[in-house]
N, C-alpha and C positions, 0 to 999 in steps of 0.2 A: 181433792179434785172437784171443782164445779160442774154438775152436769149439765149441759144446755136444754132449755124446756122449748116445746112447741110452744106456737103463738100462744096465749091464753085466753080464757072464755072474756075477759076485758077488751084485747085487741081485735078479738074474733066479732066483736059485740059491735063495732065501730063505723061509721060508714067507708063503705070500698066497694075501688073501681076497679077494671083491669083494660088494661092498656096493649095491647096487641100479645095480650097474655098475662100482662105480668100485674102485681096487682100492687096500688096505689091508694091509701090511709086517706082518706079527704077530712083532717083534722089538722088545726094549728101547733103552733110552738107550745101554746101553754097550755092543753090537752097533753100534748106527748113530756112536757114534763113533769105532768102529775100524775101517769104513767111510769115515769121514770122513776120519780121516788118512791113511789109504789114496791116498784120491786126492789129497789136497794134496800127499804124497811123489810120485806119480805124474804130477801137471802135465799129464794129457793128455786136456785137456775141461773144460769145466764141468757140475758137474752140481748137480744141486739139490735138495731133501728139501720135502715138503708135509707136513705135519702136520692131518691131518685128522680133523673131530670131525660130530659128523650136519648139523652146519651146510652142510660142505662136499660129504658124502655127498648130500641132498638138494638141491644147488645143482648138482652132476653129474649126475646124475640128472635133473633139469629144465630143464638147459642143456646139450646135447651139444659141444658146443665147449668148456665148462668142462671136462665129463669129459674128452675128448682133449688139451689140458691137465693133470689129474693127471696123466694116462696119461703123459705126456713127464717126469715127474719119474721119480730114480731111487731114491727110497724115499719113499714116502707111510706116515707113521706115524699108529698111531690117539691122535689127542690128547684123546680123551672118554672117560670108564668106559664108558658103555654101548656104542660104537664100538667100544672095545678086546675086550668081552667077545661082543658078535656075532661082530669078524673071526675071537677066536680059538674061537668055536664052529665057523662055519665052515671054520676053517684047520684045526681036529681036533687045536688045540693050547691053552697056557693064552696066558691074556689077558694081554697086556703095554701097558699106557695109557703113552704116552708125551707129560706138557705141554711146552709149548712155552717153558715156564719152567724146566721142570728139566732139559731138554737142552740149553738154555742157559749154569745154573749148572754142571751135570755137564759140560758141553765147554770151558769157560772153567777151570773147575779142570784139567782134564786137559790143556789146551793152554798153559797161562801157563807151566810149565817146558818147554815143547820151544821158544820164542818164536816162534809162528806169529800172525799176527796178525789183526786182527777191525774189522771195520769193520760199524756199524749204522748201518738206514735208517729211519725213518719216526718215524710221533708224533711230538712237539713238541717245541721246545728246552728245558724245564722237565723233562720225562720222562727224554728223553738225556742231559741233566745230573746228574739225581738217580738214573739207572742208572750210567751210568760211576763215579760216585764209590762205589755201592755197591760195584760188581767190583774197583775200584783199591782198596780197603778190605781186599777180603777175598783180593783175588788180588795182590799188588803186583806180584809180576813179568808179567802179565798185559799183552800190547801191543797197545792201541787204536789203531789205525790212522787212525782218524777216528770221526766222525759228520754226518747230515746231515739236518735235518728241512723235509722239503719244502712247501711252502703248501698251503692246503688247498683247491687249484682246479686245473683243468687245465692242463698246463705247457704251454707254446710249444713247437715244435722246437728250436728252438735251448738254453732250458732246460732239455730235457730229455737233451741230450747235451752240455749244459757239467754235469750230475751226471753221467752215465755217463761221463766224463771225468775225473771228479773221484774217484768210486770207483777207476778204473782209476791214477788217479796214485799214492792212498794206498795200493797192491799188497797190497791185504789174503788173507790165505789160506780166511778166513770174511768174505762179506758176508751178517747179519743184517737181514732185510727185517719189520718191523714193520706194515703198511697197511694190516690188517686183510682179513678174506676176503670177495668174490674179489679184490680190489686187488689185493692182492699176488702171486698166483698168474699174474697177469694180464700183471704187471709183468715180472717175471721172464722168464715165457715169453717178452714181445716185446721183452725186451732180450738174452738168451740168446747173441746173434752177437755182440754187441758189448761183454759184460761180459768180463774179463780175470780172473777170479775161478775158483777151482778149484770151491770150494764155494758153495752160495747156500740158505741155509734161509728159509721162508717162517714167522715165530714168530706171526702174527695179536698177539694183546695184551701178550704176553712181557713188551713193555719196560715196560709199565705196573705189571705184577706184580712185575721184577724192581727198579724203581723207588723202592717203596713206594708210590707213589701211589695203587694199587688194593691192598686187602688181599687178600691170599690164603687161600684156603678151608681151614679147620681139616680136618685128615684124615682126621676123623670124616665128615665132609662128603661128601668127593671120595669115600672107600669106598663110602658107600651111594648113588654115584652120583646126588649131588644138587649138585653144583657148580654144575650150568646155575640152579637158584634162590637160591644164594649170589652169582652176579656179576650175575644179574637185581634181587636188591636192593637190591645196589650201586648199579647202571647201570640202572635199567629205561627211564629215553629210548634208552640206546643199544639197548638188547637186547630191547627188548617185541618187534619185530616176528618175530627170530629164536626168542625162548620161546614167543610167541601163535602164530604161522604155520608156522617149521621145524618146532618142536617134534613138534607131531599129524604134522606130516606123515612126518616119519622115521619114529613110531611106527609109523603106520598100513602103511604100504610094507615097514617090516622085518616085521612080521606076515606079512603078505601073501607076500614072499618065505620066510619062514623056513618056512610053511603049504604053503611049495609051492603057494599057487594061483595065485602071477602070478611069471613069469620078467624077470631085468631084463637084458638085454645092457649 
């Protein structure tokens, strides 16, 4: 059984901000992947990475057990332009946005020559299929470990630890968690004892972007910090509640804190 370790005195070491509580890594993709091999040469913990965008920011914030949650991760990166560019106002540094798509493709390229291997979790057999064949395309020496798309209802006990069984068989050095947020942070957390995994990243839609099934935002885009209305008119069944509801509300609260009229523990 792996035990999951606290941050470490490396990610502890780092510059951070915190966002109406919750706290945000103001470092790039290729920082946190030398982080990441870090620990997979070192085998002593699991630790795990959030990638957080104002979805997440205001879900900690409104749920204090979510934030305590972030908090047990050992790097929470910001995966939104506007995310990125508050923590790094606040961290007194520049802004570093890191998607949960391109630490993805960024650590899959970097890791297919040392042969560490990768195992993903969530979204659909369609998605996992039409992702793996993308990375076996472009990374061939690249070693999938597995994949496994779970139904889309509450697991039994016993299903839910014939997967955590099943990931620990395929001894992957990256488990990729796909379940969207907070599922996935959620996930994580309460399997934490019982995963065997060095690494464990939380990608929310990744697999879907790295898929093709969802197109990804032209650059122009993602710059002027407008991505959240490009996947909104993609997706809007999936996304109206987080663009109509999250939205104002990160607005409103990062004002508010950045005004100094209201403090957020």
């Amino acid at each position: 059984m792996t035990r999951p370790t606290t941050p470490n005195a490396q990610s502890q070491a780092l510059p951070i901000a915190h966002l109406l509580g919750v706290p945000v890594h103001v470092i790039g993709a290729e920082e946190a992947i030398g982080l990441m091999e870090q620990w997979i040469e070192q085998r002593d913990g699991l630790r795990w990475i959030a990638l957080t965008g104002s979805h997440g920011v205001v879900e900690g914030y409104k749920h204090p057990q979510f934030q305590a949650i972030l908090k047990s991760a050992a790097l929470s990166l910001p995966d939104g332009r506007w995310t990125a560019r508050l923590a790094g106002w606040r961290g007194g540094c520049a802004p570093r946005q890191v998607r949960g798509t391109d630490l993805l493709w960024k650590c899959c390229e970097s890791f297919s020559p040392k042969a560490y291997r990768h195992f993903f979790y969530g979204d659909t057999e369609e998605v996992l299929a039409l992702m793996t064949r993308q990375l076996r395309e472009r990374f061939p020496a690249l070693r999938i470990a597995g994949t496994y798309s779970p139904p889309y209802r509450e697991l039994t006990p016993n299903e839910d630890a014939e997967i955590a069984n099943l990931i620990n068989a395929a001894a992957p050095d990256v488990l990729w968690v796909g379940l969207g947020l907070p599922k996935q942070e959620r996930w994580i957390y309460e399997h934490r004892h019982c995963l065997q995994v060095p690494v464990v990243v939380a990608v929310g839609a990744a697999f879907k972007f790295a898929s093709g099934a969802v197109k990804s935002a032209p650059p122009w885009v993602s710059d002027w910090g407008l991505e959240w209305a490009w996947r909104f008119a993609h997706e809007p069944r999936r996304l109206w509640h987080r663009v109509v509801i999250y939205g104002p509300q990160f607005v409103t609260h990062a004002l508010l804190e950045l005004s100094g009229l209201k403090k957020y523990e």
